[in-house]
C-alpha positions as CSV (number, residue, x, y, z in Angstrom):
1,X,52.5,94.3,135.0
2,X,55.4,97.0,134.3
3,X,57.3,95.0,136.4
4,X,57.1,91.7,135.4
5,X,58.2,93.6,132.1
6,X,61.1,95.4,133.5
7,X,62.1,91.5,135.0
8,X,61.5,89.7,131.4
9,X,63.7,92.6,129.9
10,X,66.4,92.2,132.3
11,X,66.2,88.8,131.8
12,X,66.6,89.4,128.2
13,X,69.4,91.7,128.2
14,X,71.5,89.8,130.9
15,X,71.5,86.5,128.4
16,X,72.5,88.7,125.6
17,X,75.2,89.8,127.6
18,X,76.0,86.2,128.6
19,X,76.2,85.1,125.1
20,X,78.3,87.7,124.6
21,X,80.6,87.0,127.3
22,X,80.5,83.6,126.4
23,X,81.3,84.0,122.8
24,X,84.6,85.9,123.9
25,X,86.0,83.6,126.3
26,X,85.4,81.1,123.5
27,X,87.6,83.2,121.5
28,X,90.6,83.6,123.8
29,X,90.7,80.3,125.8
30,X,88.6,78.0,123.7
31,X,90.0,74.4,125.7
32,X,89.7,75.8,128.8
33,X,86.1,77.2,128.9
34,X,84.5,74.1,126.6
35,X,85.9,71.8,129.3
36,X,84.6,73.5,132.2
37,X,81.2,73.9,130.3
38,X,81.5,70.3,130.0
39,X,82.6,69.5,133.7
40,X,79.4,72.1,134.8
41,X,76.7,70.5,132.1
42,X,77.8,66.8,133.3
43,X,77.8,67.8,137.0
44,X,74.3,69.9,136.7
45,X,72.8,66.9,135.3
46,X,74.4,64.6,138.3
47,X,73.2,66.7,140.9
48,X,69.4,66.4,139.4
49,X,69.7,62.4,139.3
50,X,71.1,62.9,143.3
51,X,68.4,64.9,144.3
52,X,65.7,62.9,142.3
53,X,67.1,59.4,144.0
54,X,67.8,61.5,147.4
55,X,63.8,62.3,147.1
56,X,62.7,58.8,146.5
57,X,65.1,57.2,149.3
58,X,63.5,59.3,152.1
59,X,60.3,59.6,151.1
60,X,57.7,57.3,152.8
61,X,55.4,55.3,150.7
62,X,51.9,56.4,151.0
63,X,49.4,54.6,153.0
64,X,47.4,52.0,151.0
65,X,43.5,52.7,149.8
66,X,41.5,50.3,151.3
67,X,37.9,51.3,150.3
68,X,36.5,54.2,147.9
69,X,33.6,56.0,149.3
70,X,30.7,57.0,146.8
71,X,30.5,60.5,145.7
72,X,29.3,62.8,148.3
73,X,28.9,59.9,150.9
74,X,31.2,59.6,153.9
75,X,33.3,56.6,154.5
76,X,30.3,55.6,157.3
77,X,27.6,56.3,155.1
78,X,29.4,54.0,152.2
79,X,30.1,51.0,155.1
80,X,26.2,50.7,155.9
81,X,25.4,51.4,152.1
82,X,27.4,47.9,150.9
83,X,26.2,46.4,154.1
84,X,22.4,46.5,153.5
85,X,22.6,45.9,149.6
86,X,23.5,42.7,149.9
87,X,24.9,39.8,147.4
């Protein structure tokens, strides 16, 4: 517990001190950080559609259902069940 506190406060402090940091190099080079903010928010969200598109190219399709088994019977137990109940 004290350290998942001592993480979340680290956590906290380092954003602070990224706004911060932020909010300064705003104030001295305004063009040149908004456009690589821009050039990093555009190319994070890229990189999540490549990975999402890489992910569904390569994955295989799953094998079809072809019968659901009653609850708590086997898939043999289910075959000779719909076999002797008839039409």
């Amino acid at each position: 517990m004290a350290n998942d506190r001592a993480v979340g406060g680290a956590i906290l402090a380092g954003s602070i001190v990224g706004v911060i940091v932020y909010g300064l190099l705003i104030w001295y080079w305004p063009l040149r950080v908004l456009e690589i903010t821009a050039f990093l928010g555009v190319l994070l969200i890229l990189a999540i559609l490549a990975w999402i598109g890489y992910t569904m190219a390569t994955t295989p399709p799953p094998e079809p259902i072809t019968e659901i088994p009653e609850m708590g019977a086997t898939s043999e137990e289910a075959k000779v069940e719909t076999k002797t109940k008839g039409p």
